[in-house]
C-alpha positions as CSV (number, residue, x, y, z in Angstrom):
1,X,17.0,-13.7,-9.8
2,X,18.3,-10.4,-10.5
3,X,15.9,-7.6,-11.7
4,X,17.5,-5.3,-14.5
5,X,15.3,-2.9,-15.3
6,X,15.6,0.2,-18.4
7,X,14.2,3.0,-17.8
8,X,11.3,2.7,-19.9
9,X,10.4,-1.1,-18.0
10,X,10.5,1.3,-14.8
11,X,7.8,3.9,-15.9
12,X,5.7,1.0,-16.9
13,X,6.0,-1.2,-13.8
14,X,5.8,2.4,-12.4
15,X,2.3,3.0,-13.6
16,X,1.2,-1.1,-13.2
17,X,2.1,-1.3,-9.7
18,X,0.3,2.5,-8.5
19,X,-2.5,1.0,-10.7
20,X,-2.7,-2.7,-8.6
21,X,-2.5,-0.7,-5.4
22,X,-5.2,2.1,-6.3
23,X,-7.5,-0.6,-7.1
24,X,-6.2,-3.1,-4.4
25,X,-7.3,-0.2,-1.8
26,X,-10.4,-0.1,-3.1
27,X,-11.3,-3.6,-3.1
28,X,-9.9,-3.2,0.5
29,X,-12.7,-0.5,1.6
30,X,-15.5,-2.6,-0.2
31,X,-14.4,-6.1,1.5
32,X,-14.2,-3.8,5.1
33,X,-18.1,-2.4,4.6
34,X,-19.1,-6.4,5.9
35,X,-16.7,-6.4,8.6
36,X,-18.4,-6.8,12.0
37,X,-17.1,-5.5,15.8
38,X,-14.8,-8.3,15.7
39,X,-12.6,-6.2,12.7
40,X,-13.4,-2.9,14.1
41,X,-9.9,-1.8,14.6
42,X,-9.1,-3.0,11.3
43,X,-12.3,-1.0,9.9
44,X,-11.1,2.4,11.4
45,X,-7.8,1.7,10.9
46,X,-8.8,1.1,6.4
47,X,-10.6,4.0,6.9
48,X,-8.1,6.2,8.3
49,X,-6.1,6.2,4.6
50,X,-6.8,9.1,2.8
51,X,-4.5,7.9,0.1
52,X,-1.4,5.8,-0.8
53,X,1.7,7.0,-3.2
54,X,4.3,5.3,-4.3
55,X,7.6,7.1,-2.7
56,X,9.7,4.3,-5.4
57,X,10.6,1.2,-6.5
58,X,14.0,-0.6,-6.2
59,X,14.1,-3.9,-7.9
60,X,17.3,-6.5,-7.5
61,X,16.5,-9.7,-6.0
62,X,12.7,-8.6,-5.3
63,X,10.4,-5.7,-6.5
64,X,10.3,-3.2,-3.7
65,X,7.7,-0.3,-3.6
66,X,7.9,1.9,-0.9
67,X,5.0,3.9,-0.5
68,X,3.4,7.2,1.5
69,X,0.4,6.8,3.6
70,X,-1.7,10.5,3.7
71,X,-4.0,10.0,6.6
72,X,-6.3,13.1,8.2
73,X,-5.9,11.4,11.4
74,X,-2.8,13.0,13.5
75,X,-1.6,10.1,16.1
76,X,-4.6,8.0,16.3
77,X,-2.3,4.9,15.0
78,X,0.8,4.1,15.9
79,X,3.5,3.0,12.2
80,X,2.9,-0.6,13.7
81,X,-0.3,-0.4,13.4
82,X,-0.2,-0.2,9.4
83,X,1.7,-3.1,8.6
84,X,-1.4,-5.3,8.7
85,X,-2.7,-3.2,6.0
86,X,-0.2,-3.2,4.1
87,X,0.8,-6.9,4.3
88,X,-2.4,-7.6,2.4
89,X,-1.3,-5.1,-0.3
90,X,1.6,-7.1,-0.3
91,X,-0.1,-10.5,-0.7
92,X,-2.6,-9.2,-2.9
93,X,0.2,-7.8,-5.4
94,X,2.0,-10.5,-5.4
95,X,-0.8,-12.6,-6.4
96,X,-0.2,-10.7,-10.0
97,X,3.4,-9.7,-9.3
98,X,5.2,-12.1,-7.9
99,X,8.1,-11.1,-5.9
100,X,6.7,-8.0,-4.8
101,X,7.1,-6.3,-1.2
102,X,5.3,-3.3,-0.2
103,X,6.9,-1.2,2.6
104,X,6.0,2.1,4.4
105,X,7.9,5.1,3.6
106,X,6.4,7.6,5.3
107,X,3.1,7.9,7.7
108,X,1.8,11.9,6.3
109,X,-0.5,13.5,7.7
110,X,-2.6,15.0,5.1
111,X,-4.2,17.9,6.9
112,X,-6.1,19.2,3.7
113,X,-8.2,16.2,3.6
C-alpha cells in the first residue's frame, strides 16, 4: 500500500509519532531499572540517551522516521550498538502504527547535557 499523505496528515502523524517515541523511551528507562548484570550493556547503553528527535518521516510503502540520538557520551558505543534500541522502538511503534520503521539518522553528541 502506498502512503499519500497532505500536509496537514504529516504534522499530525508528525506530532503522534514524536509523542509514541517520547513515551516509548520512557517506558524503556522504567522496564531497564529491573534489569540485572545479565542486561548490563543494554542498561548503560538506555542510559546513554540523552534524547531522541525525529530528523523526518518519509512515507510510501512504509512509515519511515528517521531520528537523532543526543547522547553525553563521546565514543563509548559504537552506531551498531544502537540498533537494539531502536529495534524495540520499532516493534513497540508498530504495535500502534503498523508499518512503521524507525532508523538512525544521526548519533550527536550532545555536549551540553
Amino acid at each position: 500500500m502506498k502512503y499519500v499523505l497532505t500536509d496537514k496528515q504529516k504534522n499530525a502523524l508528525y506530532w503522534v509519532i514524536d509523542n509514541l517515541i517520547k513515551s516509548t523511551f520512557q517506558s524503556i528507562i522504567e522496564d531497564s531499572e529491573e534489569w540485572g548484570l545479565g542486561e548490563m550493556h543494554e542498561f548503560e547503553l538506555v542510559n546513554s540517551i540523552q534524547d531522541i528527535k525525529i530528523n523526518r518521516i518519509v512515507t510510501h510503502t512504509n512509515i519511515k522516521v528517521y531520528v537523532d540520538i543526543y547522547t553525553p557520551m563521546a565514543n563509548v558505543f559504537e552506531r551498531e550498538d544502537y540498533f537494539e534500541i531502536i529495534s524495540e522502538y520499532t516493534y513497540r511503534i508498530s504495535e500502534t502504527i503498523p508499518n512503521v520503521q524507525i532508523i538512525i539518522n544521526d548519533i550527536i553528541l550532545d555536549e551540553h547535557n
